[in-house]
DOLO-140225 format. One record per residue: x, y, z of N, C-alpha, C in turn; residue in three letters. Coordinates in steps of 0.05 Angstrom, whole numbers, padded with zeros to 5 digits, always signed. Example, Ala and Ser with C-alpha at 12.3 -4.5 7.8 and 13.67 -1.06 7.14 Angstrom:
<nodes>
+00264-00114+00156+00246-00090+00156+00264-00066+00156ALA +00257-00045+00142+00273-00021+00143+00258+00001+00157SER 
</nodes>
This chain:
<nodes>
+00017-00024+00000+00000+00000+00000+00017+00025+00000UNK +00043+00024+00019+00064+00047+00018+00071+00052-00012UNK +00078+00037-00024+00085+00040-00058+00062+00048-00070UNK +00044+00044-00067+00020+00055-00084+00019+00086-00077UNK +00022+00096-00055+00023+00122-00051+00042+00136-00065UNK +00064+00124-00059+00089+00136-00069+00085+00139-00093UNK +00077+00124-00109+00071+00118-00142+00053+00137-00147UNK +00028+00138-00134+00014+00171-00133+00027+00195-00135UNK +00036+00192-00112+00054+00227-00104+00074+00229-00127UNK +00092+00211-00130+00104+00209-00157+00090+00225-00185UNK +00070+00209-00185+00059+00220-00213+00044+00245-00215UNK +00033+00256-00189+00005+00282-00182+00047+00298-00186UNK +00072+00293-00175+00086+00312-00178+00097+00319-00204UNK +00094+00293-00213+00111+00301-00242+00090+00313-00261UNK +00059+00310-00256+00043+00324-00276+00046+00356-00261UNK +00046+00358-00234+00048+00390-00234+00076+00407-00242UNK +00092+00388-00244+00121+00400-00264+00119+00404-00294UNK +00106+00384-00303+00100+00387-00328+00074+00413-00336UNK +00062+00415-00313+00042+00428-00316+00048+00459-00320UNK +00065+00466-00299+00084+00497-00294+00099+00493-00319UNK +00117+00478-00321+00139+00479-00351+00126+00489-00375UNK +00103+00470-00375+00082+00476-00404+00070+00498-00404UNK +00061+00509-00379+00054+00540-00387+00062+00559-00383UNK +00090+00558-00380+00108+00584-00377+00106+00597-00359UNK +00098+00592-00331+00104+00599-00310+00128+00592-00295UNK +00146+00595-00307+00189+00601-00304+00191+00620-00299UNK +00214+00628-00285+00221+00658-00289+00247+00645-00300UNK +00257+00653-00333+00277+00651-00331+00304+00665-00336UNK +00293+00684-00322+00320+00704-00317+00318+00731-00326UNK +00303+00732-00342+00302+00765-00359+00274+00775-00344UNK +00272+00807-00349+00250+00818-00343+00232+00802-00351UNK +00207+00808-00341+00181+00805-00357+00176+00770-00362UNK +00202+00756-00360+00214+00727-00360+00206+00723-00390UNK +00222+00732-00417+00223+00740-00435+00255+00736-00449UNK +00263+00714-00455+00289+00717-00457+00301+00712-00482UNK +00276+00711-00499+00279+00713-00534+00291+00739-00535UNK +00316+00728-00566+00323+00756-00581+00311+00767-00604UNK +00307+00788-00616+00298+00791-00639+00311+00783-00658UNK +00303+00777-00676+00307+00761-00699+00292+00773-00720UNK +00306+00767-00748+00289+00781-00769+00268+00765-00774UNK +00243+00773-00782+00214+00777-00791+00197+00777-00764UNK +00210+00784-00739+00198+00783-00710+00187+00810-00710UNK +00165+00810-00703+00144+00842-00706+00145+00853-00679UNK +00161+00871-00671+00174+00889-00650+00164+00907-00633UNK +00156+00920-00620+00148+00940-00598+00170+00959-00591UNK +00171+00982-00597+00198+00994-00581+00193+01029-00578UNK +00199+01032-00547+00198+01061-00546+00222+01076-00554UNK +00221+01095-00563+00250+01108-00584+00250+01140-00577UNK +00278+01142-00572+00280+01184-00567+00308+01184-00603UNK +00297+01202-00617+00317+01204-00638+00319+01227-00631UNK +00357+01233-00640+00366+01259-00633+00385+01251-00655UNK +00389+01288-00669+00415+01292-00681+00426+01298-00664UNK +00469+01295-00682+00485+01305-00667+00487+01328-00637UNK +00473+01342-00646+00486+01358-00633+00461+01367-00608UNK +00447+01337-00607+00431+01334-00582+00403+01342-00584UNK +00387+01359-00610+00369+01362-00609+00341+01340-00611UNK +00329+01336-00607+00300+01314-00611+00290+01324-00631UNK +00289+01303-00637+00266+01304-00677+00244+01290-00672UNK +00240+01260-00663+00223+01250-00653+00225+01237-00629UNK +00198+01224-00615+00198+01207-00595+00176+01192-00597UNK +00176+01169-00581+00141+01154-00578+00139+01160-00551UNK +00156+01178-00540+00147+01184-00507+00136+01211-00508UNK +00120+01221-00493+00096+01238-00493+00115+01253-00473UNK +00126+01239-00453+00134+01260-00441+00165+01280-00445UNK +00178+01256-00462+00199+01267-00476+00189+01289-00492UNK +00168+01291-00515+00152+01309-00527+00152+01334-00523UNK +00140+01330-00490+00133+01354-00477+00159+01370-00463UNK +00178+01357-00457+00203+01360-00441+00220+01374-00468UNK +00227+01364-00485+00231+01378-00504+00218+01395-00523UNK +00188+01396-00527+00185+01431-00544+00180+01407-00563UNK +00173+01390-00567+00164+01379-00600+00133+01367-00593UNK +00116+01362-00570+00096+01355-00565+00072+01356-00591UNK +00059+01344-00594+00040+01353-00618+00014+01351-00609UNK -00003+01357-00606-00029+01357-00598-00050+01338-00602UNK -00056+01319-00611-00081+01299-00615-00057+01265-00624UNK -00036+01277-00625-00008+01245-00640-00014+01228-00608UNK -00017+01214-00619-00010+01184-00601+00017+01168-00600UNK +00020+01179-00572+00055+01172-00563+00047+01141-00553UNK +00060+01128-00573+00056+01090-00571+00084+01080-00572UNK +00095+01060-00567+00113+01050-00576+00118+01043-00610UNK +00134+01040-00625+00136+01039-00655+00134+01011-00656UNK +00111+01002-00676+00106+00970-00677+00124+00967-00705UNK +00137+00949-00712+00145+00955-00739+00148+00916-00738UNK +00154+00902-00759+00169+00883-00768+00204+00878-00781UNK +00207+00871-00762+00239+00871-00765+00251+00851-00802UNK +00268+00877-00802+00284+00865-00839+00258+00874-00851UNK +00231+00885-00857+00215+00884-00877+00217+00907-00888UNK +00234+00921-00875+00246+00958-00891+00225+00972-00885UNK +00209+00975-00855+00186+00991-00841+00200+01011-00835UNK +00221+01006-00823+00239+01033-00813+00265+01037-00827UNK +00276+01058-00826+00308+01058-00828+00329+01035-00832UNK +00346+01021-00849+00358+01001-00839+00372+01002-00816UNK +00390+01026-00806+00399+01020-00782+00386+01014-00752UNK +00359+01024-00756+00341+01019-00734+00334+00992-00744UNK +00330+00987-00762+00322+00965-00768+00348+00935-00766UNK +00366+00940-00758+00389+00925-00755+00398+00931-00734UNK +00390+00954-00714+00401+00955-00692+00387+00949-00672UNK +00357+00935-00682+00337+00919-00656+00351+00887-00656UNK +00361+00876-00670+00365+00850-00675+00389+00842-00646UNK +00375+00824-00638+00399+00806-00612+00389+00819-00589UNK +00367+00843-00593+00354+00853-00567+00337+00832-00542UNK +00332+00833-00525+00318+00828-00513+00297+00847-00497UNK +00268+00834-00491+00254+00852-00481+00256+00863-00455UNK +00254+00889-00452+00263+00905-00433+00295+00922-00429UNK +00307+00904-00452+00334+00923-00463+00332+00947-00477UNK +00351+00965-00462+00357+00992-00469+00374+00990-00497UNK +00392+01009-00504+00405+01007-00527+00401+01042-00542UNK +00421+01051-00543+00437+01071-00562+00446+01070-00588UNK +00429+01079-00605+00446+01072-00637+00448+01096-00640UNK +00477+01097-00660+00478+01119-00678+00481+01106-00706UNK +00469+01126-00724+00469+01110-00751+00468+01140-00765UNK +00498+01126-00784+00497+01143-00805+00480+01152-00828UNK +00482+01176-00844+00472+01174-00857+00453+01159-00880UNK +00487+01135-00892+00475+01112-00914+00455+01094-00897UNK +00452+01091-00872+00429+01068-00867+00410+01087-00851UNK +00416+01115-00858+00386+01121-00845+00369+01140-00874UNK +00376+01157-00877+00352+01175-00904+00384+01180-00922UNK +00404+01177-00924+00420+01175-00945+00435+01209-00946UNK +00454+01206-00963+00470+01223-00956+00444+01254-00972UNK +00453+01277-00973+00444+01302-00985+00455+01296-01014UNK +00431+01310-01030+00436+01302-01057+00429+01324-01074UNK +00449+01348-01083+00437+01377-01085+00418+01368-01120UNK +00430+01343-01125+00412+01336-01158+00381+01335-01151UNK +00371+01328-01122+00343+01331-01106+00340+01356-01118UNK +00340+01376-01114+00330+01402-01118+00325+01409-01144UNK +00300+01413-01146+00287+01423-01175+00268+01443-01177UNK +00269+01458-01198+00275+01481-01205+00240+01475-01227UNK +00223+01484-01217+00183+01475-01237+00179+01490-01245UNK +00174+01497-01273+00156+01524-01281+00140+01526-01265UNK +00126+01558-01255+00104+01553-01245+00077+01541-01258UNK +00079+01549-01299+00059+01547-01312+00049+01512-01305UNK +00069+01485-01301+00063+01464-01294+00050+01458-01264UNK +00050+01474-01258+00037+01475-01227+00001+01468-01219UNK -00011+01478-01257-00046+01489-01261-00049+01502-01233UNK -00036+01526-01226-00047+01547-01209-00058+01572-01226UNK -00084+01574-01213-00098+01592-01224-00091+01635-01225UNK -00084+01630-01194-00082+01646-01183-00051+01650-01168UNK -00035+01667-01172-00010+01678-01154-00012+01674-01129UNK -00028+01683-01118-00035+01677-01093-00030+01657-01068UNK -00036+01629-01094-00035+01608-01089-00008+01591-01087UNK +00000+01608-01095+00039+01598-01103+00045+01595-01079UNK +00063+01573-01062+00068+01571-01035+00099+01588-01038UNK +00106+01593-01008+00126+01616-01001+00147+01600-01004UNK +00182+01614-01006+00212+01607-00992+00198+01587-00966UNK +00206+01570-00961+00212+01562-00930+00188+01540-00920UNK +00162+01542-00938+00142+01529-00930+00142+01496-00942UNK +00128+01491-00936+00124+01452-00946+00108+01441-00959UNK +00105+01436-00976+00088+01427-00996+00083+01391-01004UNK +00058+01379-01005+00054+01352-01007+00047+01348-01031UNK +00055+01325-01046+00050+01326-01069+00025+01305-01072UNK +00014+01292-01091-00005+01273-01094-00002+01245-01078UNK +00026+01244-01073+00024+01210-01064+00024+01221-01039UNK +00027+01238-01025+00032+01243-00998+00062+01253-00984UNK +00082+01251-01012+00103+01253-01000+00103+01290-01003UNK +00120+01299-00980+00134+01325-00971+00158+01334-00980UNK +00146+01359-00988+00181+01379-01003+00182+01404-00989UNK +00208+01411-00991+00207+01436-00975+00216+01464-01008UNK +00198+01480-00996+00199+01503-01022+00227+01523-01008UNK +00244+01518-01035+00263+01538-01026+00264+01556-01039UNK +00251+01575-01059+00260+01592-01074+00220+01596-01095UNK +00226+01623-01097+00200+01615-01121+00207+01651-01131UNK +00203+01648-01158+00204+01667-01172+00194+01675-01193UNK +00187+01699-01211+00174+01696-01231+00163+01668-01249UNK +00179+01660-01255+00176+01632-01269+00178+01609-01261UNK +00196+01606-01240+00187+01575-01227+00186+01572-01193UNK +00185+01554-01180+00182+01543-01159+00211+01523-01150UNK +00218+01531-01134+00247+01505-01131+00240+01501-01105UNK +00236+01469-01099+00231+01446-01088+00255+01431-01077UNK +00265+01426-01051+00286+01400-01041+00274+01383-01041UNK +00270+01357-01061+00255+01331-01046+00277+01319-01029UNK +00302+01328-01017+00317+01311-01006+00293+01306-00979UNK +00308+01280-00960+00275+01280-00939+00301+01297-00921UNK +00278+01306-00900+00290+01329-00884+00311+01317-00867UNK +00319+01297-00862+00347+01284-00846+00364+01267-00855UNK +00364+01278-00889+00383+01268-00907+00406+01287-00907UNK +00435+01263-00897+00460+01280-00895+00467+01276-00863UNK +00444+01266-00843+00459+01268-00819+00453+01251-00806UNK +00481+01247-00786+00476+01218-00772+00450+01225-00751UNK +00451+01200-00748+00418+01201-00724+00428+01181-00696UNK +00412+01191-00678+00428+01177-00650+00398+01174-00640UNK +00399+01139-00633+00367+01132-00618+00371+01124-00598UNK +00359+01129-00570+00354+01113-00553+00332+01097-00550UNK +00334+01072-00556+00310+01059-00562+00300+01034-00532UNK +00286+01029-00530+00279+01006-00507+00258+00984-00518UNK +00266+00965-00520+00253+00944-00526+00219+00934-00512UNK +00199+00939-00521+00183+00938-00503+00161+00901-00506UNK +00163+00896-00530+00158+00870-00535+00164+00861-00556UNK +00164+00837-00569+00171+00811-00591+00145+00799-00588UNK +00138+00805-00608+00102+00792-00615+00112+00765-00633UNK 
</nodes>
């Protein structure tokens, strides 16, 4: 009868080991008990502060960074950046510098130009009649300095307009400079 118990207790223990093992109630060792790395086509979570050189903030997904720095926007939703890793959602260097992360890891990139919007390219800048424009009216001609969207959605900045034409940078506005992220890993979906 002693063996039959034992043979019980035996087996009620090994099903509650198997039972914890199987559903991931481990801690094994990382925050969150999360101890996968990213890997490419792994669809990512990450809160991010981007700064150029010389320390200013361009963007953030933190609201309060936003506000702490003077770039806050009014109705934007400060989320973490969901993106899919290698599928070219972001930047390649952001996009190469989540890889081997784990969740709840900090991490500092700087990335040059070629893997972030590419170097400045003064052949970008072009020079439109205004008559190609079909503006009716002068009026309507946008200023030096202002921004202009074209049909697909993409953004130019107007640098010059004069009797006869309009000159346009399509370079994108952080082409030519390195970029510095502090990014934090927030999940691996």
């Amino acid at each position: 009868m002693k063996s039959g118990r034992g043979a019980v207790f035996f087996i009620a223990l090994l099903l509650l080991v198997s039972t914890i093992l199987g559903s991931g109630c481990t801690d094994n060792g990382s925050e969150g008990g999360d101890s996968r790395e990213v890997k490419s086509g792994d669809t990512v979570q990450v809160d991010y502060t981007g700064k150029l050189e010389n320390g200013t903030v361009f963007d953030t997904s933190r609201e309060d960074v936003a506000k702490q720095e003077g770039i806050y926007i009014e109705g934007r939703e400060y989320t973490p950046l969901t993106f899919t890793v290698g599928s070219g959602q972001v930047i390649q260097g952001f996009d190469q510098g989540v890889v081997g992360m784990k969740v709840g890891e900090e991490k500092n990139l700087t990335i040059p130009p070629e893997e972030a919007y590419g170097e400045y390219d003064e052949a970008r800048i072009l020079a439109i009649p205004i008559e190609e424009l079909n503006v009716t009216n002068r009026s309507e001609l946008p200023e030096a300095g202002q921004t202009i969207t074209d049909m697909y959605g993409r953004s130019f900045k107007v640098t010059a307009v004069n009797d006869t034409h309009i000159t346009i940078d399509t370079n994108h506005g952080l082409a030519g400079k390195t970029l510095i992220f502090n990014i934090k890993l927030v999940s691996i979906e």
